[in-house]
VEXSE-564788 format. One record per residue (C-alpha): residue in three letters; x negated, y, z negated. Coordinates in steps of 0.1 Angstrom, whole numbers, plus 2048, in hexadecimal, padded with zeros to 3 digits. Layout:
<atoms>
<atom><code>ala</code><xx>X</xx><yy>Y</yy><zz>Z</zz></atom>
...
</atoms>
This chain:
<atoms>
<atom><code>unk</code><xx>800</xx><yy>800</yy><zz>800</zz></atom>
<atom><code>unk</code><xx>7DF</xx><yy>817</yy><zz>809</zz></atom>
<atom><code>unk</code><xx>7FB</xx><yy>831</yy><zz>819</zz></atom>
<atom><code>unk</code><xx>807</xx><yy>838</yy><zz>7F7</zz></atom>
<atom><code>unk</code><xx>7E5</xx><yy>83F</yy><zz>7E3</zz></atom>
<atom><code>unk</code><xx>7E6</xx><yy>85C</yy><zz>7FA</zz></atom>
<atom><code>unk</code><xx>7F0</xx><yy>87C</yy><zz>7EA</zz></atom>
<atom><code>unk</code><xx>802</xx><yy>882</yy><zz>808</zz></atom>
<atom><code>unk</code><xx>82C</xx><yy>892</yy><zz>801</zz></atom>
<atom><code>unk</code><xx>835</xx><yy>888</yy><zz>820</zz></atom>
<atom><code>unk</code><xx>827</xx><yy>863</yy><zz>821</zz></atom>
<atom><code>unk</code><xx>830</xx><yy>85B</yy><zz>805</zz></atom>
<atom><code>unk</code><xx>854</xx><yy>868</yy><zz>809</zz></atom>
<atom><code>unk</code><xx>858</xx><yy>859</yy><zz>82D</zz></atom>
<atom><code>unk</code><xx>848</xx><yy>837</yy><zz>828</zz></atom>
<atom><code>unk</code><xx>860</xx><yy>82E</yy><zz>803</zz></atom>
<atom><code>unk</code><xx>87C</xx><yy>83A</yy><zz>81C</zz></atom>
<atom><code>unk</code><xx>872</xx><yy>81F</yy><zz>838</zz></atom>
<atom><code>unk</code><xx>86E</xx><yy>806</yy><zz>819</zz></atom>
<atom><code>unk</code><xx>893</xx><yy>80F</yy><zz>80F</zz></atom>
<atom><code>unk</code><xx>8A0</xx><yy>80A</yy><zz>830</zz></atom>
<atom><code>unk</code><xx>88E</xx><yy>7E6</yy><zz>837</zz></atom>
<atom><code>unk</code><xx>89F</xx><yy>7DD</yy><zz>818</zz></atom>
<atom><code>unk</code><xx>8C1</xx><yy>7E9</yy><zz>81C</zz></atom>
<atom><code>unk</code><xx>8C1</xx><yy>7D5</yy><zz>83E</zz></atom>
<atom><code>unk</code><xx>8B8</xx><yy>7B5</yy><zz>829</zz></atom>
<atom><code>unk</code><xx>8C9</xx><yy>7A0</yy><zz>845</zz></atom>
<atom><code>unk</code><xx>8B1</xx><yy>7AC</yy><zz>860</zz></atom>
<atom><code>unk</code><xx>897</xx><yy>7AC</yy><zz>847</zz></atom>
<atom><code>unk</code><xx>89D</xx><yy>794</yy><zz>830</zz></atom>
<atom><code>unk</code><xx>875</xx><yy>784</yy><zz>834</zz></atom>
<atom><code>unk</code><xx>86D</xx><yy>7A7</yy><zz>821</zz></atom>
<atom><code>unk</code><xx>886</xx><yy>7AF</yy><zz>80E</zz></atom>
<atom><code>unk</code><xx>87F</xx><yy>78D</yy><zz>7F7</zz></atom>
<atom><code>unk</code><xx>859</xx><yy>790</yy><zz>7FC</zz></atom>
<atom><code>unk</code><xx>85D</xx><yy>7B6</yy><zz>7F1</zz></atom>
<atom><code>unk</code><xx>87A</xx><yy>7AB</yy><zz>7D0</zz></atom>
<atom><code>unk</code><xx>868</xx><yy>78D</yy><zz>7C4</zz></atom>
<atom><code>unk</code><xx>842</xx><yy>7A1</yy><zz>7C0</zz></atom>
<atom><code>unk</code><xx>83F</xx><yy>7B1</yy><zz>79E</zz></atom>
<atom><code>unk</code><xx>823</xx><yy>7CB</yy><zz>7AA</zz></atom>
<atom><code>unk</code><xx>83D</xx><yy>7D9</yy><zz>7C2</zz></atom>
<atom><code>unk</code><xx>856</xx><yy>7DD</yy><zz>7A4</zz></atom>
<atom><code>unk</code><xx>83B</xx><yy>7F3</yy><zz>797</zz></atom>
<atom><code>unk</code><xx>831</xx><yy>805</yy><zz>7B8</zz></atom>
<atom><code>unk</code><xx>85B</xx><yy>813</yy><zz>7B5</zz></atom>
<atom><code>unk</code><xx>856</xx><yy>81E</yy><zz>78C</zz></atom>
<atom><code>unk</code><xx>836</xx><yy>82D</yy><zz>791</zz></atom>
<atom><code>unk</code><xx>849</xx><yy>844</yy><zz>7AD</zz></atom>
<atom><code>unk</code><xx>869</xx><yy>84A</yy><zz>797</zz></atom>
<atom><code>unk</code><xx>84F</xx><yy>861</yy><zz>783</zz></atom>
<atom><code>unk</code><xx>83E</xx><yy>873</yy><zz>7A6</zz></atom>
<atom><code>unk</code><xx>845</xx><yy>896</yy><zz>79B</zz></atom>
<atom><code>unk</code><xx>852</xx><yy>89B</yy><zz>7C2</zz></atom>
<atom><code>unk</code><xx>879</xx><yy>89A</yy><zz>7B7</zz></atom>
<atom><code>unk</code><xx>881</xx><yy>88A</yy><zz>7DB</zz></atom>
<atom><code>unk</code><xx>866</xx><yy>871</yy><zz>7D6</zz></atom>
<atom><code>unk</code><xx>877</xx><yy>869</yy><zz>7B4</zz></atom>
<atom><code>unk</code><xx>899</xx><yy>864</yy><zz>7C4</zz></atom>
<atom><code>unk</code><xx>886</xx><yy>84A</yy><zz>7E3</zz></atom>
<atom><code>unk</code><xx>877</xx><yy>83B</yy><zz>7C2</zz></atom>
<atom><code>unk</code><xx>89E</xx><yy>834</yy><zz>7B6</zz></atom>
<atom><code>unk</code><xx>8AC</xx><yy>828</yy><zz>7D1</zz></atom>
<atom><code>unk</code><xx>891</xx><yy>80E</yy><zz>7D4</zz></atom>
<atom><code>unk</code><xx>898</xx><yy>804</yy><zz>7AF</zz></atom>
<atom><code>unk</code><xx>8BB</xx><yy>801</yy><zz>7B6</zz></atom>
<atom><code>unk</code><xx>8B3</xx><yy>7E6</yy><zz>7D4</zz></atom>
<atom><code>unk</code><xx>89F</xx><yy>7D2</yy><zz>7B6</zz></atom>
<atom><code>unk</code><xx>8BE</xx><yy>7DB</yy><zz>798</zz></atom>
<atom><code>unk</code><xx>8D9</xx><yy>7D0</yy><zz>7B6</zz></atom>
<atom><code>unk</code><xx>8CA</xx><yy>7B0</yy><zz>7C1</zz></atom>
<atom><code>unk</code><xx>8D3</xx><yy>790</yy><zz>7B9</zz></atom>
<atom><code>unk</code><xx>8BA</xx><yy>783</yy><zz>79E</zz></atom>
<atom><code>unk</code><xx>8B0</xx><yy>765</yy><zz>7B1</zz></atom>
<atom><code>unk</code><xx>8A9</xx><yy>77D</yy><zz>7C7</zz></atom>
<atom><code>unk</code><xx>890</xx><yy>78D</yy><zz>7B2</zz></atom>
<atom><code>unk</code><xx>872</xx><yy>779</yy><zz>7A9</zz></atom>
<atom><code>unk</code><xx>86F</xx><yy>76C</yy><zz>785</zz></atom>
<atom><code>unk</code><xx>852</xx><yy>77F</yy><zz>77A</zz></atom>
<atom><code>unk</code><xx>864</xx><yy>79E</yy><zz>788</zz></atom>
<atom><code>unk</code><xx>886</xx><yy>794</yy><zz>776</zz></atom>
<atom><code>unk</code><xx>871</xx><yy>792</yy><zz>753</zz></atom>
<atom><code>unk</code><xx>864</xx><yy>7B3</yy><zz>758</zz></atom>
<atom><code>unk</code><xx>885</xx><yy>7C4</yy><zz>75F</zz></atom>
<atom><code>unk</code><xx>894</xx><yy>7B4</yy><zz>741</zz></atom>
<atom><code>unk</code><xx>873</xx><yy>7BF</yy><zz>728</zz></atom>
<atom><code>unk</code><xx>873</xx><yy>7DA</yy><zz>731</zz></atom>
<atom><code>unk</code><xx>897</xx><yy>7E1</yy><zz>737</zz></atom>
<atom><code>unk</code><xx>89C</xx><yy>7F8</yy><zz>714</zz></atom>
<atom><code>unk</code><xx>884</xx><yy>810</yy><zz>723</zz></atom>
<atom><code>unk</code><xx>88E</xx><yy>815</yy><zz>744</zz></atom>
<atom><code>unk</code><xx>8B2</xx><yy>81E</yy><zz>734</zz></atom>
<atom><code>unk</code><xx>8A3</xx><yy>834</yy><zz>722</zz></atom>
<atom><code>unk</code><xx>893</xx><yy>842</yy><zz>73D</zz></atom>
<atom><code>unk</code><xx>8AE</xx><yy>840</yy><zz>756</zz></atom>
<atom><code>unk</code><xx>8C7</xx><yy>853</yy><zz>73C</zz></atom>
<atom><code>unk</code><xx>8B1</xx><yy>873</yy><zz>745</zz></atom>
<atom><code>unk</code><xx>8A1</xx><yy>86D</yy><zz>767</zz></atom>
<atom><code>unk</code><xx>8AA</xx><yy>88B</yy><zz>77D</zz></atom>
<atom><code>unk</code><xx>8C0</xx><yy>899</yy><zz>763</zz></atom>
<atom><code>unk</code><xx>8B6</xx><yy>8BC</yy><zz>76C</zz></atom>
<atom><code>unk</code><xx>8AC</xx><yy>8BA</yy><zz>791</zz></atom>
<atom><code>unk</code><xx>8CA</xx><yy>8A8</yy><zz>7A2</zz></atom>
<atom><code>unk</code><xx>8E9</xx><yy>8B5</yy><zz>78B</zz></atom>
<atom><code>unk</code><xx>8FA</xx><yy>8BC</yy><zz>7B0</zz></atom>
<atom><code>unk</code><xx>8F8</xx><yy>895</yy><zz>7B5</zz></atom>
<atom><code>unk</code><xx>914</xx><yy>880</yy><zz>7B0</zz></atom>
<atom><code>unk</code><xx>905</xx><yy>860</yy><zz>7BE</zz></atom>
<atom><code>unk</code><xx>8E8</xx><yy>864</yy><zz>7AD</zz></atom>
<atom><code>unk</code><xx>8F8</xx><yy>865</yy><zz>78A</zz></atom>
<atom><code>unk</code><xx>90E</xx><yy>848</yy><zz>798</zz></atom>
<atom><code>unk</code><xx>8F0</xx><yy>835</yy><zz>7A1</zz></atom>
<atom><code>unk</code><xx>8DF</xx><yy>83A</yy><zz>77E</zz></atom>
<atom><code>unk</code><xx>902</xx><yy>82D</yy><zz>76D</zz></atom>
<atom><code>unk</code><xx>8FD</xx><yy>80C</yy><zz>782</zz></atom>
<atom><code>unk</code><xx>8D8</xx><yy>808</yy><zz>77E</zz></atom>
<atom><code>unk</code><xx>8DF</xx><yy>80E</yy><zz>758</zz></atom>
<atom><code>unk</code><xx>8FC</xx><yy>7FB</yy><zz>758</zz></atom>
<atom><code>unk</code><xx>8E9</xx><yy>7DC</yy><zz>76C</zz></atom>
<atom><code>unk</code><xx>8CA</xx><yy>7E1</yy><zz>74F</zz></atom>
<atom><code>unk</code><xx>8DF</xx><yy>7DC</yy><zz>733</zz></atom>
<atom><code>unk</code><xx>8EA</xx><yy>7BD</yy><zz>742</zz></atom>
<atom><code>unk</code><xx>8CA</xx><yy>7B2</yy><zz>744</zz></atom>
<atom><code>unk</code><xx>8C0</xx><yy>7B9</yy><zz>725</zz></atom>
<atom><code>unk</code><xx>8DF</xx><yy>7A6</yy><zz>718</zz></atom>
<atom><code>unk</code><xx>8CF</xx><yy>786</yy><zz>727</zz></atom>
<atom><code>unk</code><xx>8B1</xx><yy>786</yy><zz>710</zz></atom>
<atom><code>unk</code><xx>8C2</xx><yy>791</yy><zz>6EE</zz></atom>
</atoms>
């Protein structure tokens, strides 16, 4: 992922946008989208974006972790469905206030963050 060490706006922007969109045509790309949900590194390649301090970037970031909170979980590899449930306190926290001052004008957004928190908890439910 050499294009994303860059500190490039634009790159970095274009190329999580191009990952979204080969992902949200699983059907056509369904080789990548279960090579991309069942590595763990690339579960941490989409967190370490949702704190860019590019507010667009952040919101790529998101939609990225909402192919991983939206997939099945056999969909997800194992080591990646461990991670999401340790850690899954956290990223509620974290969600709960992600964008909370930049994207007030965004309804999907906040509806998005509802799922993703909604779909965490669920998670977390699963190892209590």
């Amino acid at each position: 992922m050499f294009l994303f060490e860059e500190d490039n706006y634009l790159a970095k922007r274009e190329g999580l946008r191009i990952i979204f969109t080969l992902l949200e045509n699983k059907e056509q790309n369904k080789d990548f989208y279960n090579y991309f949900l069942s590595q763990k590194s690339h579960l941490k390649f989409t967190m370490t974006f949702l704190n860019d301090e590019s507010t667009p970037i952040q919101v790529e970031a998101f939609r990225l972790l909402m192919v991983f909170l939206n997939a099945p979980e056999e969909a997800r590899g194992s080591k990646v469905n461990d991670t999401l449930r340790r850690n899954s306190h956290k990223m509620i926290e974290f969600l709960k206030e992600f964008l909370e001052d930049k994207e007030k004008d965004d309804d999907t957004i906040e509806e998005n963050k509802k799922i993703a928190i909604k779909a965490l908890k669920k998670m977390k439910k699963k190892t209590e």
